[in-house]
C-alpha positions in Angstrom: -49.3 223.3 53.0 -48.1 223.1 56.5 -51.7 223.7 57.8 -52.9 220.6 56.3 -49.9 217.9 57.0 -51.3 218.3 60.6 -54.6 217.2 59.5 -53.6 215.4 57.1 -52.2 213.0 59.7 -55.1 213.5 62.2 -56.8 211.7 59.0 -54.5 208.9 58.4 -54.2 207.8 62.2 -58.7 208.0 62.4 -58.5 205.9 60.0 -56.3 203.9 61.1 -57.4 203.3 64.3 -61.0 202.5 63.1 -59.8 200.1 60.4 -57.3 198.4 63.1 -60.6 197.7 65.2 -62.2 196.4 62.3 -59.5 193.7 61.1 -59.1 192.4 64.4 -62.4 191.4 64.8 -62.9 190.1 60.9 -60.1 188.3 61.3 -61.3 186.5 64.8 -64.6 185.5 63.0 -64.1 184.9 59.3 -65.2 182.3 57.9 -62.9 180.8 54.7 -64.8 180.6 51.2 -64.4 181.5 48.2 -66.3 184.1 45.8 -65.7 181.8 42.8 -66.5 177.9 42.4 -64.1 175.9 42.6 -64.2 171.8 41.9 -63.3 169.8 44.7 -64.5 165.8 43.7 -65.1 164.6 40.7 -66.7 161.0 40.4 -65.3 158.9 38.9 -62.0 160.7 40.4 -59.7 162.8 38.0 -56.9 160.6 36.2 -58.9 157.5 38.3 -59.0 154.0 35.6 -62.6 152.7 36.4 -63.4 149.4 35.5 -66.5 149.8 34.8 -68.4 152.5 32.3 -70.1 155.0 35.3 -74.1 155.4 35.8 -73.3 159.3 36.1 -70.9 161.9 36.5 -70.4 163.8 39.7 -68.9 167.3 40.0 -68.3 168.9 43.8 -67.8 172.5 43.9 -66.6 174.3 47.3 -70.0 176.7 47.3 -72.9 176.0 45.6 -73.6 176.7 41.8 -75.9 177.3 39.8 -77.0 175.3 36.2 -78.5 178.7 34.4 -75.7 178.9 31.2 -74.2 175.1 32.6 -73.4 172.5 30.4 -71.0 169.0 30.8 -69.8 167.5 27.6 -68.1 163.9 27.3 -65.0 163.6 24.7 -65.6 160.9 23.3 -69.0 162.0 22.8 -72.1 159.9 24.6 -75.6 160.5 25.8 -76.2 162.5 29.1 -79.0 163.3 30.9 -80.2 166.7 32.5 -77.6 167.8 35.3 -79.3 168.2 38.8 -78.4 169.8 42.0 -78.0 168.3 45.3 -76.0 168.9 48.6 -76.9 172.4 49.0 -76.2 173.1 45.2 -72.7 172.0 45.8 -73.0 169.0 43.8 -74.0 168.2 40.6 -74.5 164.8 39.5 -75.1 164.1 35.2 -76.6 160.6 34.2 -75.0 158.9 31.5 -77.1 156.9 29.4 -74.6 155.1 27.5 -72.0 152.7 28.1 -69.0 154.5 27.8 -65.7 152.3 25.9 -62.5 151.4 27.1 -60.1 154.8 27.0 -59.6 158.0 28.0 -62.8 160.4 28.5 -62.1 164.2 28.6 -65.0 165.5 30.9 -65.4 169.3 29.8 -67.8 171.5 32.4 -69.3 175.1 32.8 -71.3 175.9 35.9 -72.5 179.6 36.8 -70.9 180.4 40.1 -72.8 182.5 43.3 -70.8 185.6 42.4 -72.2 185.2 38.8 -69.0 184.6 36.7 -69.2 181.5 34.7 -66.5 178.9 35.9 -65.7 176.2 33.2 -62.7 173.3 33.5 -62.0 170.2 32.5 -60.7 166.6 33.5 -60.0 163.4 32.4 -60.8 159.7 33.3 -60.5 156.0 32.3 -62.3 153.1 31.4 -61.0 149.9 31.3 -59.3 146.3 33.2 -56.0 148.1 33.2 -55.3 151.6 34.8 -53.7 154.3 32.7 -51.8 157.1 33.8 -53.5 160.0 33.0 -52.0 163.1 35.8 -53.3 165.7 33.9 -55.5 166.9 37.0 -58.4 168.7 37.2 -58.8 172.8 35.9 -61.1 175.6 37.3 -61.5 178.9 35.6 -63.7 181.7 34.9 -65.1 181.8 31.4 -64.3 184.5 28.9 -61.8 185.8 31.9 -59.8 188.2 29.6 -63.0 190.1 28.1 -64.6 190.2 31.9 -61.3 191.6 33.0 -61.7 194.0 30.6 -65.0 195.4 30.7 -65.2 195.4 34.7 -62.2 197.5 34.0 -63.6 199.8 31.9 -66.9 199.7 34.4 -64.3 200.9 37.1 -62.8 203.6 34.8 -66.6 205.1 34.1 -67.2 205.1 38.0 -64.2 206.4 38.4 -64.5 208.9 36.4 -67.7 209.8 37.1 -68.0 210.1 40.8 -64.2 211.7 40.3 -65.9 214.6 38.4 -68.3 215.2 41.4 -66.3 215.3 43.6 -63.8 217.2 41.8 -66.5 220.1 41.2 -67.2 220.1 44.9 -63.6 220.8 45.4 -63.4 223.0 42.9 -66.4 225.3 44.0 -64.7 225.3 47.8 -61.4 227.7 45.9 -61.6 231.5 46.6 -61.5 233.5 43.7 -61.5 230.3 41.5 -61.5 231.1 37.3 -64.7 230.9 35.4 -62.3 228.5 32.9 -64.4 224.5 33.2 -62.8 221.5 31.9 -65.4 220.1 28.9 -66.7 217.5 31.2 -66.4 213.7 30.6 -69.8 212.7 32.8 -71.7 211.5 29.7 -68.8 209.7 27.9 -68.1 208.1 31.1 -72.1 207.2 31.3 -72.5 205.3 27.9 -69.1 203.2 28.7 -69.9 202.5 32.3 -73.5 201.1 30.1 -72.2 199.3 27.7 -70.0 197.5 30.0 -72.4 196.8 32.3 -74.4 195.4 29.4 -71.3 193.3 27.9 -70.7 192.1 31.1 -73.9 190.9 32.0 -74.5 189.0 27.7 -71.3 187.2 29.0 -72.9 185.7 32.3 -76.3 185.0 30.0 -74.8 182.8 27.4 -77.5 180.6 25.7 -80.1 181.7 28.3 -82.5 183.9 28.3 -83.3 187.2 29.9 -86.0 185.6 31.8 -83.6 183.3 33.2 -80.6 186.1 33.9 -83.8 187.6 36.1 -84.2 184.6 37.8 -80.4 184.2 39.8 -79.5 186.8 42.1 -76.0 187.0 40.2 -78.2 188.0 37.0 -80.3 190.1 39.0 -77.0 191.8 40.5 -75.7 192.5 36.8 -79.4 194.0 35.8 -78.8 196.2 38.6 -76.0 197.8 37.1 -77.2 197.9 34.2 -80.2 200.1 35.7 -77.4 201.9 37.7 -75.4 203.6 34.8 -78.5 203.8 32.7 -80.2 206.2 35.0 -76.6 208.3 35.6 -76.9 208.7 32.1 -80.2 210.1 31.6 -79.7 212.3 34.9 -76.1 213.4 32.4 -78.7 214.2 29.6 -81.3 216.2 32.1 -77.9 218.1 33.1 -78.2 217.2 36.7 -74.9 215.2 37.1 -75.0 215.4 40.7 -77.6 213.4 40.7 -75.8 210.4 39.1 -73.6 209.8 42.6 -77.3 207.6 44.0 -77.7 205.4 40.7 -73.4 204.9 40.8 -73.7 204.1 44.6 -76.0 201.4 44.0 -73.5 199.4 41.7 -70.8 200.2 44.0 -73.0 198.4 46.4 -73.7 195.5 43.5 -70.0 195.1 43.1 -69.5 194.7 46.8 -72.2 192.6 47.1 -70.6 190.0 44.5 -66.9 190.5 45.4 -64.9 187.7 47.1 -64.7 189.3 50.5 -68.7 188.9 50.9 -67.8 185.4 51.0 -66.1 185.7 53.6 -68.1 187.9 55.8 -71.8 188.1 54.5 -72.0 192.2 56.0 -68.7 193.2 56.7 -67.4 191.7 53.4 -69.3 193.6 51.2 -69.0 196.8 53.4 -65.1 196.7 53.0 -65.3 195.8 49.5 -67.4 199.3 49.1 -65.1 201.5 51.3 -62.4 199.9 49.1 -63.7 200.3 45.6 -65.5 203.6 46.7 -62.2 205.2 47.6 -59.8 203.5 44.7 -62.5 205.1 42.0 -63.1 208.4 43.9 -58.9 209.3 44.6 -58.3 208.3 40.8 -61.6 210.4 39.1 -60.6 212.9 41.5 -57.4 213.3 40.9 -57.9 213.0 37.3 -60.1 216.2 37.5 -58.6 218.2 39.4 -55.4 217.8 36.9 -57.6 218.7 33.9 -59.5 221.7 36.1 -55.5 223.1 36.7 -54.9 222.6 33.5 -57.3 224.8 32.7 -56.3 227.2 35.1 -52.7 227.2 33.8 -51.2 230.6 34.2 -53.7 231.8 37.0 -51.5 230.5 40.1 -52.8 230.3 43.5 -55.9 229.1 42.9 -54.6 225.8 41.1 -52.2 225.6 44.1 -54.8 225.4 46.3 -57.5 222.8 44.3 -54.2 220.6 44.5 -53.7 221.5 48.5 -57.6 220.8 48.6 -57.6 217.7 46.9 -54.2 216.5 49.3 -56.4 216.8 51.7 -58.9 214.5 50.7 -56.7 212.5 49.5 -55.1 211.5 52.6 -58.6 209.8 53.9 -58.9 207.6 50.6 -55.7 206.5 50.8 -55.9 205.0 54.5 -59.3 203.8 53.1 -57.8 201.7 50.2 -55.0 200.6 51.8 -56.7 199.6 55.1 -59.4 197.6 53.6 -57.2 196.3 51.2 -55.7 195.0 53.6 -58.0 193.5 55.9 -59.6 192.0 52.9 -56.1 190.6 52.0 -55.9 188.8 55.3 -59.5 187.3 54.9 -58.8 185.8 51.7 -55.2 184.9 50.8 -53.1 182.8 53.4 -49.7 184.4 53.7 -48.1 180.6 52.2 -50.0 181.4 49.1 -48.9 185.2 48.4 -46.1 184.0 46.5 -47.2 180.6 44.8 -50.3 181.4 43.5 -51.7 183.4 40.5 -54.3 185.3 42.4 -51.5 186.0 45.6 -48.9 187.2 43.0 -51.2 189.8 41.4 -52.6 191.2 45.0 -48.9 191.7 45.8 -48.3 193.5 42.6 -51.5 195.7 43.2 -50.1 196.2 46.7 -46.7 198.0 45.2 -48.2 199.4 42.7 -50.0 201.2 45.6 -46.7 201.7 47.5 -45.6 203.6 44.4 -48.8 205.8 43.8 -48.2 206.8 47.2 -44.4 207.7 46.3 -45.9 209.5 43.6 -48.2 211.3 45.7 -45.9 212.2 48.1 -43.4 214.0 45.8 -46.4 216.2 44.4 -47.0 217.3 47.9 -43.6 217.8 48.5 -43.2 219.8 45.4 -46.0 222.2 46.6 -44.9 222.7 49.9 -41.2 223.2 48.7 -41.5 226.7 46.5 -44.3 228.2 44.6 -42.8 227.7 41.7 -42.5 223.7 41.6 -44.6 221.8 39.3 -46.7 219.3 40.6 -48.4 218.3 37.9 -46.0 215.6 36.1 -45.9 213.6 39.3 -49.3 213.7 39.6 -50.4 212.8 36.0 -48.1 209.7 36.4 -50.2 209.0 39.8 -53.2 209.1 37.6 -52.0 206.3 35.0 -50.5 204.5 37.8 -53.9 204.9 39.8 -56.0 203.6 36.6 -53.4 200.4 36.4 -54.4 200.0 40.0 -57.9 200.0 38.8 -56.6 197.2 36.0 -55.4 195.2 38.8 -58.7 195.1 40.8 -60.4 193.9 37.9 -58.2 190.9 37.3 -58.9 190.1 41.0 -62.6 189.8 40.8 -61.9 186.7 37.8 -59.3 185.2 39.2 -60.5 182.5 42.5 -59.0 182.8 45.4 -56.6 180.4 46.8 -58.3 177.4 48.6 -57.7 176.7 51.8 -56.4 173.0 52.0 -57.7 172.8 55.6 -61.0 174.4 55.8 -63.7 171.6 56.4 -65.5 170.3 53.3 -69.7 170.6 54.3 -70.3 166.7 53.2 -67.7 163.8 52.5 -66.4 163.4 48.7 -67.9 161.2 46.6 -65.5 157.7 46.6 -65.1 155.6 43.1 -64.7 152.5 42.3 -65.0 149.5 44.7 -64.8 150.6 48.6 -63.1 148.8 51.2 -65.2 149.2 54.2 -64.0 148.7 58.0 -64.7 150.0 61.3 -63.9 149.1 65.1 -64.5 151.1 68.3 -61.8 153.4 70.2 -63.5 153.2 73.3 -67.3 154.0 73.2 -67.0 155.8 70.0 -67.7 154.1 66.3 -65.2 154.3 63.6 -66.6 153.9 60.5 -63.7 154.3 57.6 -64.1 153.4 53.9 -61.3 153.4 52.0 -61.6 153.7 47.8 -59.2 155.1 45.0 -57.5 158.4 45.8 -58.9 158.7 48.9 -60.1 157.8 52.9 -63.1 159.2 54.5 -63.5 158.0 58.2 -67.1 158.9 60.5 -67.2 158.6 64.2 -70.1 158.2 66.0 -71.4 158.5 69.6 -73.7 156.3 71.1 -75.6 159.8 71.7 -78.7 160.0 69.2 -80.6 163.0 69.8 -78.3 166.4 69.4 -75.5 164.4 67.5 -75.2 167.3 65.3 -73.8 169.1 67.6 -71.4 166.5 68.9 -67.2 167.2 68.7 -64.9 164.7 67.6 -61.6 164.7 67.1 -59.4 162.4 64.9 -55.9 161.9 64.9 -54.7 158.7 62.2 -51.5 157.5 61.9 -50.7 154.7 58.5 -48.3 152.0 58.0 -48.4 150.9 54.4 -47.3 147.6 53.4 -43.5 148.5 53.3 -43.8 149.2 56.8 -43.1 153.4 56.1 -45.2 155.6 58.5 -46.4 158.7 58.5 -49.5 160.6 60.1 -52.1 161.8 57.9 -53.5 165.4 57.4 -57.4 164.9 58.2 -59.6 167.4 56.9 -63.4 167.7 58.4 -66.4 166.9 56.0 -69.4 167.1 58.1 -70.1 166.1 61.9 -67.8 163.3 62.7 -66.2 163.1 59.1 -63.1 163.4 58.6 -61.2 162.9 54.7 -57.8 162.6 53.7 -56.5 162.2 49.7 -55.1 158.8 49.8 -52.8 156.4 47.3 -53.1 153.3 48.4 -50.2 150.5 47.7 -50.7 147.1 47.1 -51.2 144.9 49.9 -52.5 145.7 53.9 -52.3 149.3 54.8 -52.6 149.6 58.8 -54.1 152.6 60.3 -53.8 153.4 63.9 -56.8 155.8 65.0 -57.1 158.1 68.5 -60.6 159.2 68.3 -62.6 161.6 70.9 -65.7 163.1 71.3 -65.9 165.5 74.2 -65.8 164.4 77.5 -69.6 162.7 77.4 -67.8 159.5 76.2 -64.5 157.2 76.6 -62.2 157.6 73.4 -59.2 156.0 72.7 -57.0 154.1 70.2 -57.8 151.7 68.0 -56.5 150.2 64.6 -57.7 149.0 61.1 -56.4 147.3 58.2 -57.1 148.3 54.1 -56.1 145.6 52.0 -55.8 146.9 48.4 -56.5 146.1 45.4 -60.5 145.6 46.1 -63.1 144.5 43.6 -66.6 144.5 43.6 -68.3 141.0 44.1 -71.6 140.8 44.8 -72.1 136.9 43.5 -69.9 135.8 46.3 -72.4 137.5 49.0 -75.4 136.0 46.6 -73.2 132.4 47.7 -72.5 132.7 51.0 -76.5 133.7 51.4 -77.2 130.8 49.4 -74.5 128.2 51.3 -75.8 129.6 55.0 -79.3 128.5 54.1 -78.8 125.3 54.1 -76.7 124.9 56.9 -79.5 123.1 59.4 -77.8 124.3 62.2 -74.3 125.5 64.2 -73.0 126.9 67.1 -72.8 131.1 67.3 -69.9 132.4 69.7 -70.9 135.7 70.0 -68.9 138.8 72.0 -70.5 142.1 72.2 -69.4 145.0 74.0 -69.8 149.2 73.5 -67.0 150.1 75.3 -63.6 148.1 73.9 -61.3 150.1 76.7 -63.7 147.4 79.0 -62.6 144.5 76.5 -64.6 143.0 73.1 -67.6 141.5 76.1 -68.6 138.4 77.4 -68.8 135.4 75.2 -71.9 133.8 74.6 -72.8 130.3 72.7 -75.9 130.1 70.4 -77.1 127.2 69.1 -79.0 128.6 65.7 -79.8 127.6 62.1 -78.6 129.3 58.9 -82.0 130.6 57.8 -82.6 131.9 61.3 -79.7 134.0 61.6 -79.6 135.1 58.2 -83.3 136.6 59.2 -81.5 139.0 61.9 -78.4 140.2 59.6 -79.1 143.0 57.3 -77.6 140.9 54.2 -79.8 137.9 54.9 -81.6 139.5 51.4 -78.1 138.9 49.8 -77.6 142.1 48.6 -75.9 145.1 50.6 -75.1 148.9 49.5 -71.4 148.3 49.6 -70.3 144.9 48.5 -66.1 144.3 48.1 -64.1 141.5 47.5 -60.9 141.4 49.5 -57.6 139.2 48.9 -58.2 136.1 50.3 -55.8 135.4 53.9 -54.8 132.1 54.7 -56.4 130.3 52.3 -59.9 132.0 53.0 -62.1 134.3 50.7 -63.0 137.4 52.0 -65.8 140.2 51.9 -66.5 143.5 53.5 -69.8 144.8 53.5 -71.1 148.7 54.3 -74.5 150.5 55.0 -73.5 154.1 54.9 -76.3 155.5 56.4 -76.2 153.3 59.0 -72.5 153.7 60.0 -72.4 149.5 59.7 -69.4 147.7 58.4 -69.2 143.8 58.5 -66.2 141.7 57.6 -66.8 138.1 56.4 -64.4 135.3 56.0 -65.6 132.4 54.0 -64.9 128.6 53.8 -64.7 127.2 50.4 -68.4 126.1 50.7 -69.5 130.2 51.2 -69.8 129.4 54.9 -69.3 131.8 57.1 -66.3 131.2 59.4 -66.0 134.6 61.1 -68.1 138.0 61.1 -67.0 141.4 62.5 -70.0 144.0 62.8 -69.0 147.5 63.7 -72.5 149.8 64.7 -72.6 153.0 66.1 -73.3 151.3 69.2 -71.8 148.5 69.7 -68.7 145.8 68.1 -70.0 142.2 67.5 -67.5 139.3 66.9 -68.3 136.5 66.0 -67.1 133.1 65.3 -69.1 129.8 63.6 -68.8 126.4 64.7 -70.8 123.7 62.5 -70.5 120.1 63.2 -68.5 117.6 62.3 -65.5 120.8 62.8 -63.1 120.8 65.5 -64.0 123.9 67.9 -60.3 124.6 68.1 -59.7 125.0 64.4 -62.1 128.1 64.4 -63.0 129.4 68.3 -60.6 131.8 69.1 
């Protein structure tokens, strides 16, 4: 034994060394995702009150999905159209074809996610004048988790055993003088469970479609693979060449590396760590598990079961640093050291982790017990290693259903959908457009350069501080959503919210500070915009002061008078049709109604405030470009009482 601690060693630190290499460089480029779908957005929100019955139902996953096996159900039941896919497959918007009633409506969904497990939740929202309080949330799960923990177990346990009974033989066949005794082996029983559970598991992904359709998603085409896989190790058992069941098993090693959270992490290193790891867990438990039976069989002959053990130790040594090393890298790339402890997925990694520790407690007291006297048994230490190694095995397979924790911070590819009415605003923090709309549950905020071409690869930056209308402030936690988007979960209180913005974008163009106001509650009003189109077309004419400037750390631009008519400068505004994408109501101030106006896909907001005729008394237009302010002067009105 003392001949082989040295290597032994030599082994561990190789390992070790490469491995170390490895993380360090995973860690400096990984990307955050998740191997499961998780929901982001709903529209209408989770637990939102809508006053209105919605035109569709939007779901936002973190990855994209795929509808083979979906389906989205309404409780209450009412008609919905055919889900479809947009924004990279990450969202998936349902038409509803009937008005829905006042109440509650339970919202229950199943989506196939990129790894192939079918994630299903559920969440509710309301209809109605008055908002209910719902705070249920939203859920995410994988479907049928408990039977897919199961049989991917039981798919481990046939690899496992196996590839442990080839390698074991090889062992075996290196021992001196070694007994003609065989253990009966276990290759073909191991064969038909590996197949039926690769054929369970892939029924379970297929659901209501059809094979045709499993055939046509690389997740279904991953679970055929396996299928093949342990299909052809069986009939290579039945032809008596077991050997030649280690290619077909490699290849659903690969497939289960190749679905596994880490390759969404890192597209090749992922998968390659996830095959060292799962390679090496199955191999030191089928191993170890025939050797112990191959001893048994030997009982009574001595040295030559002393040294299959000493042989195996040996080995044994390099699959450890193997699973523990990539088990730990992969560990790093996916679970946030916060979330170890406070969520599902982090509290059975650290189990798995010390159940680990203790396998290696076991294995060192059966090496311990060999190198101590002849005479020791090592066997009852190591038969506990091999249940403890199979409950290892257990653990990895509740992994690969549960989804890893999100990662609150990582930048969301396109900005949430928003419900209900949306207060629109903007301004300018020095040469850069802010462009923030503001609807129930949450903020989204886009900044713009007056850069056109290569925009998409323009930084910003975005820090926003808010004053709500008790006068408490707080800075908010800005998450991206795209180039120039930022997002932040919001719960607005009644009355003017006051955000103070510092925006950047590189050092091509002057930033700077700037503020907004959000006056809550909005409503949608788009007869009052129909009005004041109708009231400015009959004004035959006024006087336009007009300030323009692209640069507000220069000041809001030289003022300029314009004498115009209503009908020609409704011809030069973009809701001169009387009809805008974005149409809200605000409280009326001093006696004077409101409206905010937005063209999202232009970055535009305007804020109008109305006499009591629908006149237009003043008009804020914030473009990517430029900030217009502007007052009206009609005659017979006192310039003082509106030129300011």
């Amino acid at each position: 034994m003392t001949s082989s601690e040295p290597r032994a060693h030599r082994s561990l630190l190789a390992v070790g060394s490469l491995l170390s290499l490895v993380l360090a460089l995973l860690v400096g480029t990984a990307a955050p995702a998740s191997a499961h779908a998780t929901l982001l957005f709903t529209s209408p929100a989770a637990d939102a009150t809508v006053a209105d019955s919605p035109r569709s139902l939007v779901l936002v996953f973190d990855q994209p999905v795929s509808l083979s096996g979906s389906s989205v159900r309404l409780e209450p039941s009412a008609a919905l159209g055919t889900p479809a896919l947009s924004r990279g497959n990450q969202s998936v918007t349902v038409p509803v074809r009937t008005a829905l009633g006042e109440g509650v409506h339970t919202v229950d969904w199943q989506v196939t996610a990129r790894d192939g497990d079918v994630m299903t939740g559920s969440y509710r929202f309301a209809v109605g004048p008055r908002t209910i309080a719902l705070g249920s949330g939203q859920t995410t799960a994988a479907k049928d988790a408990a039977p897919t923990t199961a049989l991917r177990w039981l798919l481990f346990a046939a690899l496992a055993i196996m590839l442990g009974e080839v390698a074991g033989r090889r062992l075996r066949d290196r021992i001196p003088n070694a007994p003609a005794r065989r253990p009966r082996s276990w290759a073909l029983p191991g064969a038909l469970a590996g197949t039926a559970a690769a054929l369970a598991l892939a029924a379970l992904q297929l659901g209501d479609d059809s094979l045709a359709s499993l055939a046509g998603t690389q997740p279904g085409v991953l679970s055929l693979i396996e299928v093949a896989g342990f299909g052809l190790a069986t009939v290579a058992v039945l032809l008596r060449r077991r050997n030649w069941a280690a290619l077909p098993l490699t290849a659903v090693l690969v497939t289960e590396a190749l679905r596994a959270h880490p390759q969404a992490e890192q597209s090749v290193a992922g998968p390659l760590l996830t095959f060292v790891h799962l390679a090496a867990a199955v191999l030191w438990t089928g191993t170890l598990l025939h050797v112990l039976r191959t001893a048994a069989a030997w009982r009574g002959e001595g040295t030559p079961g002393r040294s299959l053990l000493l042989s195996y130790a040996r080995l044994a040594a390099w699959l450890f640093a193997a699973v523990v090393m990539t088990g730990l890298v992969s560990a790093l790339l996916l679970v946030p050291l916060d979330d170890l402890t406070t969520t599902t997925y982090g509290r059975v990694l650290l189990a798995k982790i010390a159940l680990v520790v203790a396998v290696a407690g076991l294995a060192l007291t059966a090496r311990r017990r060999l190198r101590r006297t002849r005479t020791g048994s090592p066997h009852r230490p190591a038969r506990v290693e091999t249940g403890a190694l199979a409950v290892v095995l257990a653990f990895s397979a509740t992994l690969t259903v549960l989804s890893v924790p999100a990662d609150a911070n990582r930048p969301l590819p396109f900005a949430p959908p928003l419900d209900g009415p949306v207060v629109p605003t903007g301004t300018r923090a020095g040469e850069i457009g802010i462009s923030a709309r503001a609807a129930a549950g949450r903020l989204v905020i886009d900044l713009t350069s007056p850069q056109i071409s290569g925009s998409e690869q323009q930084s910003y930056g975005l820090k926003a501080t808010l004053a709500d209308p008790g006068g408490s402030r707080r800075a908010l936690k800005l998450r991206g959503c795209g180039t120039g988007c930022f997002y932040t979960p919001m719960t607005w209180q009644k009355g003017t919210s006051r955000l103070t913005l510092t925006a950047s974008a590189g050092e091509e163009w002057a930033g700077g500070r700037a503020g907004l106001s959000v006056t809550w509650p909005p409503r949608a009003d788009a007869g009052l915009l129909r009005e004041t189109v109708a009231a400015m077309e009959k004004v035959p004419g006024f006087t336009l002061h007009e300030l323009v400037t692209s640069n507000t750390a220069r000041g809001l631009g030289d003022l300029r008078k314009l004498p115009i008519t209503g009908k020609e400068f409704l011809a030069s505004e973009p809701y001169g049709s009387g009809t805008a994408p974005v149409i809200t109501r605000l409280p009326d101030e001093n006696g004077h109604r409101r409206l905010a106006l937005a063209y999202p896909a232009e970055h535009t907001q305007l804020d109008l405030t109305l006499d009591a005729d629908g006149r237009i008394l003043h008009e804020t237009l914030t473009a990517p470009n430029h900030l217009v302010t502007r007052t009206f002067v009609y005659p017979g009105a006192e310039d003082d009482s509106h030129d300011h």
